[in-house]
N, C-alpha and C positions, 0 to 999 in steps of 0.2 A: 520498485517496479515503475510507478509513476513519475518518479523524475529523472532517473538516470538512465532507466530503459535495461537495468540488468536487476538479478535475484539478490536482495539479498537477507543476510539472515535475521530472522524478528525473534525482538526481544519478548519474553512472555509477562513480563511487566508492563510490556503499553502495549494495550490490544482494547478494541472494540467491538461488538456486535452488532454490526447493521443488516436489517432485514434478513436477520435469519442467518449472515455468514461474521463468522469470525476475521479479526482484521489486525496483523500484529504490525508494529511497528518497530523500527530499530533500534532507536533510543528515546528519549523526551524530546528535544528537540523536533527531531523528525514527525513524534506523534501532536505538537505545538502547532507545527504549519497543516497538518494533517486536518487538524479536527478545527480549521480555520475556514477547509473547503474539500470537504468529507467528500462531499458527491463528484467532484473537478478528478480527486486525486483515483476516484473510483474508475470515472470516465479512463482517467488516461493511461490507468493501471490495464483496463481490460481491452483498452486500443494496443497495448505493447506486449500482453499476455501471447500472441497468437505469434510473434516477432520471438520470443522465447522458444518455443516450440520448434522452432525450425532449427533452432542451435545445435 
């Protein structure tokens, strides 16, 4: 959601919990650059969430 700006599907092997929400990732990789800048990828996931919504 944060970098491509579409859904896609998370793996339940990379996941984390931050404040309270669950947070799944796609693969290693993806969760590697993730957890490099946890709060960035938060920010621009919930800038692109409302962008989904209209689909």
């Amino acid at each position: 959601m944060a970098t491509k700006k579409q859904r896609a599907p998370g793996d339940p092997n990379y996941w984390k919990i931050v404040d309270g929400k669950l947070y799944l990732n796609y693969d290693n990789s993806v969760q590697k650059q993730w957890l490099e800048d946890i709060p960035g990828f938060i920010r621009k996931a919930d800038e692109n969430w409302p962008k989904m919504l209209d689909q």
